[in-house]
C-alpha positions as CSV (number, residue, x, y, z in Angstrom):
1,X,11.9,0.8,-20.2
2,X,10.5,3.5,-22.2
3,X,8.5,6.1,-20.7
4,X,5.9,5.4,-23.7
5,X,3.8,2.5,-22.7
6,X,1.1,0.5,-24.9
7,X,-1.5,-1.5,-23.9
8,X,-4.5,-3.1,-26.1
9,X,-6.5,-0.1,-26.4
10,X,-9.9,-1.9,-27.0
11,X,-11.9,-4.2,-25.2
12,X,-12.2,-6.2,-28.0
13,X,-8.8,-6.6,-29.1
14,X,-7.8,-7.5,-24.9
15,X,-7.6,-11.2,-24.3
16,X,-6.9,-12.4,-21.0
17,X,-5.7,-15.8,-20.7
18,X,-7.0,-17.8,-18.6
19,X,-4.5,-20.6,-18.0
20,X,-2.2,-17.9,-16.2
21,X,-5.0,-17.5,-13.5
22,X,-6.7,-20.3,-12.8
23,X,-9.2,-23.8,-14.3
24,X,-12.4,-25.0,-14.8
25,X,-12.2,-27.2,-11.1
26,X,-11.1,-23.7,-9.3
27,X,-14.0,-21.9,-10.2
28,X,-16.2,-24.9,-9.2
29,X,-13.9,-25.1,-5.9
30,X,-14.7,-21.3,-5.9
31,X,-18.7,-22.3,-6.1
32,X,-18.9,-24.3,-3.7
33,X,-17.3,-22.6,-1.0
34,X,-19.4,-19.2,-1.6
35,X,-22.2,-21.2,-1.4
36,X,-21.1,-23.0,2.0
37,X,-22.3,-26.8,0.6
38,X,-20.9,-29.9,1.4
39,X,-18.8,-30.7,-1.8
40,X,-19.7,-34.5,-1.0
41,X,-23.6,-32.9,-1.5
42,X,-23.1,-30.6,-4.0
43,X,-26.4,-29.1,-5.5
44,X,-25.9,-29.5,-9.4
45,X,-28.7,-27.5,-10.3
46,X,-27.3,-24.4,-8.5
47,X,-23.8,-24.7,-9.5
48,X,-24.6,-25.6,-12.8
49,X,-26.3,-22.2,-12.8
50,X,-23.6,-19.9,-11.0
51,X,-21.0,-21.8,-13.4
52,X,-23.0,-20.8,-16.9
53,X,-23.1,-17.4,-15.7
54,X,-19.5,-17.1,-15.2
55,X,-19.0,-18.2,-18.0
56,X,-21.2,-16.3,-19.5
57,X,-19.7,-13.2,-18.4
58,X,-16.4,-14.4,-19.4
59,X,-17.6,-14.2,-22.9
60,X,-18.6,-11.1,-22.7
61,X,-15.7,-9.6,-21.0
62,X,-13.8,-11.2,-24.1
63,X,-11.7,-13.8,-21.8
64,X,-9.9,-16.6,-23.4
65,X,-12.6,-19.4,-22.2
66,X,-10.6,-22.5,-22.9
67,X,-12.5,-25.7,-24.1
68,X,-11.6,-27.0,-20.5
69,X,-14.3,-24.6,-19.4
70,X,-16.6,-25.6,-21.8
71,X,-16.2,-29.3,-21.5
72,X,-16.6,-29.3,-18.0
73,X,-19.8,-26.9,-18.7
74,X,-21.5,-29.7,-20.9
75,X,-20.5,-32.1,-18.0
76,X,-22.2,-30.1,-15.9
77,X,-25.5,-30.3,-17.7
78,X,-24.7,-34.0,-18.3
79,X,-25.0,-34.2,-14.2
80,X,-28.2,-32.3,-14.0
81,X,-29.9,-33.9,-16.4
82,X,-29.1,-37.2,-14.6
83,X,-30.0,-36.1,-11.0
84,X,-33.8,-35.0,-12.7
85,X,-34.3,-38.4,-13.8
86,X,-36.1,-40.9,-11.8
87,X,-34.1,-43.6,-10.3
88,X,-34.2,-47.2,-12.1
89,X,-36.0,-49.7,-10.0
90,X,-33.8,-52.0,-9.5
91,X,-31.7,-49.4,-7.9
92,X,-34.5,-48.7,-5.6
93,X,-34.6,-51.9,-4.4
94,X,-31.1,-52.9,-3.8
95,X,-30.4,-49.6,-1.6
96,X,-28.9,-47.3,-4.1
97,X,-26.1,-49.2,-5.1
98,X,-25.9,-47.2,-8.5
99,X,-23.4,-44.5,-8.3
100,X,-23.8,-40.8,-7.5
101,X,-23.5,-39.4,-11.1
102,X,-21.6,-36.5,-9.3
103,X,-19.1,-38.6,-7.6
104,X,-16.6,-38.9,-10.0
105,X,-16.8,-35.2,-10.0
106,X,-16.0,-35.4,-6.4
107,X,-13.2,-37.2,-6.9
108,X,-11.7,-34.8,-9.1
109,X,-12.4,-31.9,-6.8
110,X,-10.7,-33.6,-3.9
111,X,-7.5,-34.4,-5.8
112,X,-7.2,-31.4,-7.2
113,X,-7.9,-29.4,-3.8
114,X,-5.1,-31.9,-2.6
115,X,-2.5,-30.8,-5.3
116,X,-3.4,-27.0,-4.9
117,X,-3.1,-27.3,-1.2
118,X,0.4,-28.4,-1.4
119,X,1.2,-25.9,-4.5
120,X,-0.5,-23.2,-2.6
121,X,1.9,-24.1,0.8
122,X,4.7,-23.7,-1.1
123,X,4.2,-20.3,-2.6
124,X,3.2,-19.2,0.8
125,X,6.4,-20.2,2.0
126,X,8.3,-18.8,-0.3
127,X,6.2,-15.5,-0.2
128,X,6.6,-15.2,3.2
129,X,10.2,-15.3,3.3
130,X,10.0,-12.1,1.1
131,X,7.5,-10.6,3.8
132,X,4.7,-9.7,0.9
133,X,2.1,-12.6,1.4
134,X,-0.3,-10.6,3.8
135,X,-2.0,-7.1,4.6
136,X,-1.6,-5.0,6.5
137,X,1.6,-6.1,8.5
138,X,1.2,-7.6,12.2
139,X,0.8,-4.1,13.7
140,X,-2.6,-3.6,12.3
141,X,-3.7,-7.1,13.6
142,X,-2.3,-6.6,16.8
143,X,-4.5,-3.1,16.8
144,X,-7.5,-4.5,15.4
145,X,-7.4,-7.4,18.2
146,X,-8.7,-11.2,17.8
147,X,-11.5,-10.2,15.4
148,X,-9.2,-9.3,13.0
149,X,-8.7,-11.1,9.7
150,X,-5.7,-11.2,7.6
151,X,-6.4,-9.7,3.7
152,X,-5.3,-12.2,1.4
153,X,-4.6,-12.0,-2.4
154,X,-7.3,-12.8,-4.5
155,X,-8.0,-15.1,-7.5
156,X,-9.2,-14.5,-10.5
157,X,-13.3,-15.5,-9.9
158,X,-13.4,-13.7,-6.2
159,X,-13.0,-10.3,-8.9
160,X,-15.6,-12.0,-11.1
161,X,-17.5,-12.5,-8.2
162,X,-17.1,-8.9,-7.1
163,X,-17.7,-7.6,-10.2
164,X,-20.6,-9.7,-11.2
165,X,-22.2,-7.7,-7.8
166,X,-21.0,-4.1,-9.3
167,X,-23.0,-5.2,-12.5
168,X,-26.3,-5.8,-10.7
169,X,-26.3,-3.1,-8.3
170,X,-25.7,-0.7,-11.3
171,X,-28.7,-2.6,-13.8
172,X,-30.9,-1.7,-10.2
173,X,-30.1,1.8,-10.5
174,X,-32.2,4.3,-13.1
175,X,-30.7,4.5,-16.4
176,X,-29.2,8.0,-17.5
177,X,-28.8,9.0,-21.4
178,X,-25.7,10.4,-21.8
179,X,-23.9,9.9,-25.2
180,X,-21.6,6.9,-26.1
181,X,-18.5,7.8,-24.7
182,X,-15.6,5.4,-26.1
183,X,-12.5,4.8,-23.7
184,X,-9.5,3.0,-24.3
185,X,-8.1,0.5,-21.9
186,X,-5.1,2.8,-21.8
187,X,-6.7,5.6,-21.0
188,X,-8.4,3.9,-18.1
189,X,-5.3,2.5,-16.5
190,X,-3.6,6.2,-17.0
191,X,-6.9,7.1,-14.8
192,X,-7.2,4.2,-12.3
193,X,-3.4,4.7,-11.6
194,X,-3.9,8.4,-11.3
195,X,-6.6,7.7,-8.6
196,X,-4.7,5.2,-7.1
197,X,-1.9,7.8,-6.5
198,X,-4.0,9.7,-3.9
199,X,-4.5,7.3,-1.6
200,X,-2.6,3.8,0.0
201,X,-5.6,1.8,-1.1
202,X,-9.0,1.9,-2.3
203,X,-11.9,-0.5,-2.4
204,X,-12.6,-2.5,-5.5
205,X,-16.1,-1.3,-6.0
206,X,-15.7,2.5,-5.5
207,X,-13.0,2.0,-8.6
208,X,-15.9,1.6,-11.2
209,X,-18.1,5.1,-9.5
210,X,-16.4,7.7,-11.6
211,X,-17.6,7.0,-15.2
212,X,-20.9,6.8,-16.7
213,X,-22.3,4.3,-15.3
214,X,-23.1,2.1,-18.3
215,X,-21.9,-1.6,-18.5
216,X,-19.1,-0.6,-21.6
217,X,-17.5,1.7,-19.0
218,X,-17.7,-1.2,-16.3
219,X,-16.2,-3.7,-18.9
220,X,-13.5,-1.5,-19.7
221,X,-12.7,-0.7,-16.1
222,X,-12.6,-4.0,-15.1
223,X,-10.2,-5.4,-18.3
224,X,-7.8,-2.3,-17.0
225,X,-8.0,-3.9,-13.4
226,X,-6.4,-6.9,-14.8
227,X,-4.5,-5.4,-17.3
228,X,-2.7,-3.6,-14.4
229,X,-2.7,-6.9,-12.2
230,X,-1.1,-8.7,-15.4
231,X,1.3,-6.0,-15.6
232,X,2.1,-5.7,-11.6
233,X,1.1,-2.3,-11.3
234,X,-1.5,-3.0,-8.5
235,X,-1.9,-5.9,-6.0
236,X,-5.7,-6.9,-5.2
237,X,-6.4,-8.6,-1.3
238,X,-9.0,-9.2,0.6
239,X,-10.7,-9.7,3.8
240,X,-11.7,-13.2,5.4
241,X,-13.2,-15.5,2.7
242,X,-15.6,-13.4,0.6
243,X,-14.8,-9.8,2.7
244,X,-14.3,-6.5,0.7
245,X,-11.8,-6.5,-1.8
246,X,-9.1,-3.5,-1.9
247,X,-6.7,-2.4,-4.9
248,X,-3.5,-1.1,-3.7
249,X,-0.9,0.4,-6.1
250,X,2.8,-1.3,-6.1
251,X,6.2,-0.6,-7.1
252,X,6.4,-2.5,-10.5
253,X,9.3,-5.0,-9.8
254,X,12.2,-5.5,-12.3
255,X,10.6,-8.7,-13.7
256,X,6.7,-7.5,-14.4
257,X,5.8,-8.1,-17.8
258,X,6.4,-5.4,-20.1
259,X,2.9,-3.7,-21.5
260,X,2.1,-4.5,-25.0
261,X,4.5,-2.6,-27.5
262,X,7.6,-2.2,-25.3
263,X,9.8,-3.8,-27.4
264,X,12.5,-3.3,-24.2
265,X,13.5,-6.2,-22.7
């Protein structure tokens, strides 16, 4: 590979796509299990809300928002509108035997938690014989004792997620004016990797504390973040369910993708 190495310099011109991460039913899967609620019960006016802001930032970060995402967006609204509608009388009196509006929905999310399960088992297996699935390794568990909990790699919506918190926490701080500072993707990754270099790990959140502040920075860190996941540069885990989130730097294996403009195969 050549030393040289070109990525898509501007935010705008980045385009992650979406079907190599995950779908529409993951990040409602991924909805309903930060919110803790019964997925037999689920509260379509709150998810329906946490899922138009995801998408929502997905747009803005310039992600490849497949019509899958939006069709199951407009079904969403479909629901709610339903479940604000009075029941029909006759329904009333013969105990309810209309269906649930949300349980063909239901259905779906079960069978496809079903076929994810059994994908999911078989990558771990096959992880696990190469002894990279988990961190730390058992020594730290057996230090940390029985409250300890394994970090796991995470998805693409648990970084949404975390970012989506880095967002909010910065609009609550007071606003400096400093000039428009443009910075490439590129230049970004040269930095994070730089930083990265110092230390074993570092958490996800104290990556975005060394620019300006302002949401282009954030936007720009966070498309490098992935950029460098895309490119195996980094691996991302996590502790428990919804824990901290911590960017380690990695050895680029002999089949990561090659960055944009390495015409070296």
């Amino acid at each position: 590979m050549t030393e040289h190495q070109d990525f898509e310099s501007s935010p705008d011109a980045y385009k992650v796509k979406l079907e190599s991460f995950e779908g529409p039913l993951d990040l409602l899967i991924h909805l309903i299990r930060k919110h803790e609620v019964n997925i037999y019960d689920i509260p379509i006016s709150l998810i329906t809300e946490q899922y138009l802001g995801y998408i929502e930032l997905m747009q803005e970060l310039n992600l490849d928002v497949a019509g899958e995402f939006l069709v199951m967006a407009a079904t969403l609204i479909h629901l709610k509108s339903r479940t604000l509608l009075p029941r029909p009388p006759t329904a009333e009196e013969d105990g309810g035997s209309d269906e649930d509006p949300r349980e063909a929905l239901v259905r779906r999310l079960l069978e496809h938690q079903k076929y994810k399960a059994a994908a999911e088992l078989l990558h771990e297996r096959e992880t696990l014989r190469g002894a990279q699935y988990m961190r730390p390794d058992t020594r730290v568990a057996d230090a940390a004792g029985d409250d300890y909990e394994p970090e796991l790699e995470v998805d693409l919506f648990s970084l949404l997620a975390a970012f989506r918190g880095v967002l909010e926490r910065a609009n609550r701080r007071p606003r400096m004016v400093l000039p428009p500072e443009q910075m490439s993707i590129e230049d970004r990754i040269h930095q994070l990797l730089a930083r990265l270099s110092e230390t074993e790990a570092c958490g996800f959140e104290d990556l975005f504390s060394d620019g300006d502040g302002s949401r282009p920075f954030m936007i720009v860190t966070f498309l490098a973040l992935l950029e460098m996941i895309r490119l195996k540069q980094i691996r991302v885990f996590q502790a428990g369910g919804f824990g901290p989130i911590r960017v380690y730097k990695r050895a680029r294996p002999t089949d990561a993708p090659h960055p944009i403009g390495d015409s070296e195969n």
